[in-house]
N, C-alpha and C positions, 0 to 999 in steps of 0.2 A: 419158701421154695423158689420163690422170682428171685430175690436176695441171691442162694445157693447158685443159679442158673447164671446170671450175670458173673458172680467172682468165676463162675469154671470158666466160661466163655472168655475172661479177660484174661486168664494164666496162659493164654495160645499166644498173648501179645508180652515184648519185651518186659524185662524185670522192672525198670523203670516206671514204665507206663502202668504195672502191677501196684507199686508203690502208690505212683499219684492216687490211682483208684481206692488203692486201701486207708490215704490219709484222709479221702473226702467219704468215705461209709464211715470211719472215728468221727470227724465232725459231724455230719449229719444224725449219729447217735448220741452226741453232748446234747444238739439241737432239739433233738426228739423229745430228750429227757427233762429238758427246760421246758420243754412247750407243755409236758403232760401238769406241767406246777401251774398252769396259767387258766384263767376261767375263758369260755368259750369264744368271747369276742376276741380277747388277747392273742389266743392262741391263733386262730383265722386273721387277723395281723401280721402277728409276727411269720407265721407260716407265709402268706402272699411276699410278705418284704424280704424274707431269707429266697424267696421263689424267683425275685426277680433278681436281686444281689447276684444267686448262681446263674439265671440265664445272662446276666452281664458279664460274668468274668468268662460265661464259657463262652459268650461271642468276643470278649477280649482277648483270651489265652488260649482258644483251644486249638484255632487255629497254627499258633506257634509253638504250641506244647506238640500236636500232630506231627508238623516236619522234624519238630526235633528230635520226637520220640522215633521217625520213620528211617531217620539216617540210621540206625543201632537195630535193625531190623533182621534178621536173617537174612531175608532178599528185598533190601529197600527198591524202594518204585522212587528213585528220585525224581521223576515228572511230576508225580502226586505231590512226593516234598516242597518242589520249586511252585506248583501249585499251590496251594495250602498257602504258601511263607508271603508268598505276591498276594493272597488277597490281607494277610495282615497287614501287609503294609499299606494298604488303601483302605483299610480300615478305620475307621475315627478312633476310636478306642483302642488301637494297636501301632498306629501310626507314628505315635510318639514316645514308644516306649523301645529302652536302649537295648534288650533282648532280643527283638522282633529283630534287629537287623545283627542282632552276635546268630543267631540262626540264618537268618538270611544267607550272611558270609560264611557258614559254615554248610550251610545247602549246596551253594554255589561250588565254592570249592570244590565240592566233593562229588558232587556234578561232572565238574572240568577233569580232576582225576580220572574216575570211572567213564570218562565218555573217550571221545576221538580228540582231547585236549583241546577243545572249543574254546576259542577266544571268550564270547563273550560272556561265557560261565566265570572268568576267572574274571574279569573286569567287573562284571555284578559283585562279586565275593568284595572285590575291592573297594568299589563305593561302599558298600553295604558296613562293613568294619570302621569306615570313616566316619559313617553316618553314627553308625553305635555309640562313637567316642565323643561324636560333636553331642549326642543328645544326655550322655552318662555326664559330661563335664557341666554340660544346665542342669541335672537336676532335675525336680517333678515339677507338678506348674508350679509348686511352693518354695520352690528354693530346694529344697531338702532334697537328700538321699542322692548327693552328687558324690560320683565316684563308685557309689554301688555298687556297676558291673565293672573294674577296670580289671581286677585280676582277669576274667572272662573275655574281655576284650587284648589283652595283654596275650593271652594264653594262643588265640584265634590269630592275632596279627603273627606270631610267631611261625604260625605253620604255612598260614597265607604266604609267608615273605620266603619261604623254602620254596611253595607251588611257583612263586613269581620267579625265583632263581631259576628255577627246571624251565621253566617256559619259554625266559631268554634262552636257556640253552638251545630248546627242543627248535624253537623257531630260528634259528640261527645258524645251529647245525643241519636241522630236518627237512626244516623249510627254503631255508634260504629267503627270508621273508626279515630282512634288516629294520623295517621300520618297527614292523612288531617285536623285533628283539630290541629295539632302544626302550619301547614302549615300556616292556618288562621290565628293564632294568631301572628304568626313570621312576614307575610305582614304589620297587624298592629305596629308592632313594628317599620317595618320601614319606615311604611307612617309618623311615629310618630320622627321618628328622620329626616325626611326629610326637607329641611331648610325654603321653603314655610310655610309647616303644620306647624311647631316648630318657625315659625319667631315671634310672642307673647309670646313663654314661654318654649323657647332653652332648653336643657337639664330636659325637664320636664318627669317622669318616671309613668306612669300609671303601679303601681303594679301588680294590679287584672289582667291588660293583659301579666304580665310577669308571675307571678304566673301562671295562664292558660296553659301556656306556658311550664311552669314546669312538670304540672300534665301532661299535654298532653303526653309532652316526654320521662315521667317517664311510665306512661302505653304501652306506644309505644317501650320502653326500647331504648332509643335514648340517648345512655348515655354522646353523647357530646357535647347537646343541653341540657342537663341536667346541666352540669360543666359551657357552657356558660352562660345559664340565672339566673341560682341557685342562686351564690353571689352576682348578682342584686339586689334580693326578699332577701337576709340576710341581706345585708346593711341597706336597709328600717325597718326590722324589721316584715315585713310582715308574718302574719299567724303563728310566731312565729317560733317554734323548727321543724315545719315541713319540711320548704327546707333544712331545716340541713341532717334529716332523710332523704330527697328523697337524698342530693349531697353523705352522704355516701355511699350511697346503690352503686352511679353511679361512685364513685373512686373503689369501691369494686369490682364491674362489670368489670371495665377497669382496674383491677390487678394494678393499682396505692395503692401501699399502705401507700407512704410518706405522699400523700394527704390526703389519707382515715383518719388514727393517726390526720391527724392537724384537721381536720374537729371535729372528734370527741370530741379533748381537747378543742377546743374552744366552742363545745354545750357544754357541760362537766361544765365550766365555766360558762356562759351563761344562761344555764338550768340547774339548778343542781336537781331539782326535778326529773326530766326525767329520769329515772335509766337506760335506755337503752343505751343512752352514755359510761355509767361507764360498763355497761357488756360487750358490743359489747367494748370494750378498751380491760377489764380483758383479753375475749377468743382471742382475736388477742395477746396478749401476751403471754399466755398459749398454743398457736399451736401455736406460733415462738420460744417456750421454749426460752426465756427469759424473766424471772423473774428478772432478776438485772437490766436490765433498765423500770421495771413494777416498780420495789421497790424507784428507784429514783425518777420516777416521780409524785409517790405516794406520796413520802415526801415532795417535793414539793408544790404537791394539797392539803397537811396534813396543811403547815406552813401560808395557807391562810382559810383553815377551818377544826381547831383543832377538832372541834366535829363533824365531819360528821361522822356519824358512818358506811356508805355505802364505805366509804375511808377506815376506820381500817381496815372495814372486806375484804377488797379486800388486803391490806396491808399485813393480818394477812395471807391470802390465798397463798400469795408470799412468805413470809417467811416460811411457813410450804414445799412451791413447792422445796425450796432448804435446805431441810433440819433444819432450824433455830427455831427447836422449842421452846425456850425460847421467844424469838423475837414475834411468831407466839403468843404463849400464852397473852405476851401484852400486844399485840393487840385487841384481844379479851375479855382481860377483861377490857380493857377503854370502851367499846361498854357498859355494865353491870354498869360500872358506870355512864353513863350518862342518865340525869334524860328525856332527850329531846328524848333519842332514843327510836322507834320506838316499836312494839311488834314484828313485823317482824324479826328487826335487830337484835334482844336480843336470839329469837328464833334460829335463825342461828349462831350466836355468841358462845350460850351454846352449842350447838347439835359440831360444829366444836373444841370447846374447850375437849367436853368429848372425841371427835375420836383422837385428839392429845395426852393426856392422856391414852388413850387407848394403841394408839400404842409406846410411852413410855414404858409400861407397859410388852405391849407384847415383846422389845427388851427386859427387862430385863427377860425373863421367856425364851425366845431364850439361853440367855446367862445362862441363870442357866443351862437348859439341855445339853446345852456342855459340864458339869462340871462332873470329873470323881468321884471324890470324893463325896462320899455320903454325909458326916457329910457336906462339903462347899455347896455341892447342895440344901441342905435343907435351910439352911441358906441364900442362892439367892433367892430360890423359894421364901420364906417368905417373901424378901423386893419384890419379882415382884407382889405378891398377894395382899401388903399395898397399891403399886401401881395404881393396877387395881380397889381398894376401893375410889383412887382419883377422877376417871373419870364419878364414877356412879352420883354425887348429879349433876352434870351438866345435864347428858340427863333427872334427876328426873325433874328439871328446865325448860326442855323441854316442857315435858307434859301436867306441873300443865299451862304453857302458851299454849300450847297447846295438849291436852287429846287423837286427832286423830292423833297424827306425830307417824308415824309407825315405821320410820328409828329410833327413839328416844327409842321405846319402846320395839324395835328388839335388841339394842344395849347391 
């Protein structure tokens, strides 16, 4: 009748927990019927020793069998789950064993779903999977039965690394809370390089979550989670010239400037549409005033794209910075010869050709008015004013390209 009273009482609890129940009344009936073969001492033996066997495993298991049995629940109590699961894990007898924390992680998780998407549910889930995997690859204290749980472990990380995708989302979009969306993204990463998850397709590099990753830390201004994952997402090629943009910004940020210059020459290459390369190169060269190593590396970028005319005019820009206005001139008028260049480029070409000219012009009208002598002075003035006739049909060039350039038509 006690026997009948218990199985009814347990059919109110999940099928599973039905089962466990019903494997351990099968045992305890093999056990019965062995003990009934044994003379009186034997039997009060073996009876104490099977007595205390079950109160061990049930302070070892039952703990972790409860939460796990509680998530599958009609209306789990997951406070009682996360309860339950935390005292196995301070458990001596449960502590070390690679289940206790495939439950854990899947307590947690399932916590962080069902709740207000709690950080620290999902960060628990996360250690907790880790720990599974560090304790499944040791093994029992004998060496043995390493690898046991990895399907389970395998199966857990899989749903874990979905919760962590949504989270970057959820925090990124919801919250506006950038570090916690690096956060998310960085976990995936390394459930991603971890050698269970990865044991199919080792060194395999999901962009889009390194990318995430980028952007994440670039809003967050995280700039050496920026340097770390950045040339990740450039090697693949991903999203193109953008992780370039975000890594300079993040060498620039960190007053690395060796790096900053190499970043850039290599988009520069790379991208050469992207004109913000070539400017952000220019003004770092211009506030280091040096122009002589601008001028080289120009020649350089010159002797692999003869006609970029965005190259001359930065070229032409150096050589006027240091005085070499012949050089300067050039420059700018290979721009006017080329049938491929731009109307922008032409624009800028003339308007900076006529201010070189101009100030030609102007040295020579300096030099005239120092001159004491009348009769010479007249005679300087004259070439400074043929001069100043040079510079005008360029800014005319200007206008006819463009009609509103004011600096062109102030000149």
């Amino acid at each position: 009748m006690l026997m009948a009273m218990k199985i009814y009482k347990m059919k109110t609890m999940n099928n599973n927990y039905m089962r466990f129940i019903q494997k351990m009344i099968v045992l305890w009936a093999l056990l019965y019927w062995k003990i009934k073969r044994l003379n009186k001492m034997k039997k009060l033996i073996l009876l104490l020793t099977v007595a205390c066997i079950a109160t061990t495993l049930s302070a070892q298991k039952g703990a972790v069998s409860y939460a796990d049995y509680e998530l599958e629940a009609a209306k789990p109590d997951y406070a009682k789950a996360r309860e339950k699961i935390d005292e196995a894990v301070l458990n001596e007898k449960t502590k070390d064993w690679p289940k206790t924390y495939i439950v854990k992680s899947k307590v947690y998780r399932t916590s962080y779903e069902k709740s207000k998407k709690e950080q620290s549910f999902i960060n628990g889930a996360f250690e907790a999977i880790l720990k599974a995997d560090e304790l499944d690859r040791k093994g029992d204290a004998k060496g043995k039965k390493i690898g046991k749980y990895q399907k389970d472990i395998l199966a857990e990380m899989l749903f874990l690394r979905m919760t962590l995708m949504n989270d970057g989302v959820y925090a990124n979009n919801e919250l506006k809370d950038f570090d916690r969306t690096l956060e998310a993204f960085e976990k995936v990463i390394k459930l991603d390089k971890n050698p269970t998850y990865s044991k199919d397709s080792p060194g395999a590099i999901d962009t889009v979550v390194y990318f995430n990753a980028v952007a994440a830390a670039y809003t967050a201004k995280n700039y050496d989670k920026i340097v770390e994952y950045a040339p990740i997402v450039i090697e693949t090629g991903y999203q193109k010239d953008q992780p370039y943009l975000i890594l300079y910004d993040a060498y620039k940020n960190l007053n690395d400037t060796v790096q900053m210059i190499e970043v850039l020459k290599e988009a520069m290459f790379k991208y050469p549409e992207n004109k913000l390369f070539l400017d952000q190169l220019v003004f770092h060269y211009v506030d280091m005033q040096n122009a002589e190593e601008g001028i080289r590396y120009m020649k350089q970028s010159l002797s692999k794209d003869p006609t970029n005319s965005k190259l001359l005019f930065i070229l032409g820009t150096f050589y006027d910075e240091i005085g070499e206005k012949e050089k300067a001139i050039e420059s700018y008028k290979k721009i006017n010869e080329l049938p491929e260049a731009d109307k922008g480029s032409k624009i800028d070409a003339n308007y900076n050709l006529g201010v070189v000219y101009y100030n030609i012009a102007l040295e020579k009208m300096n030099e005239a008015n120092a001159i004491t002598s009348n009769e010479k002075f007249l005679a300087a003035e004259a070439v400074a004013l043929k001069a100043f006739e040079v510079c005008v049909p360029y800014f005319e060039t200007c206008l006819e390209l463009d009609p509103s350039n004011k600096e062109a038509l102030t000149a």
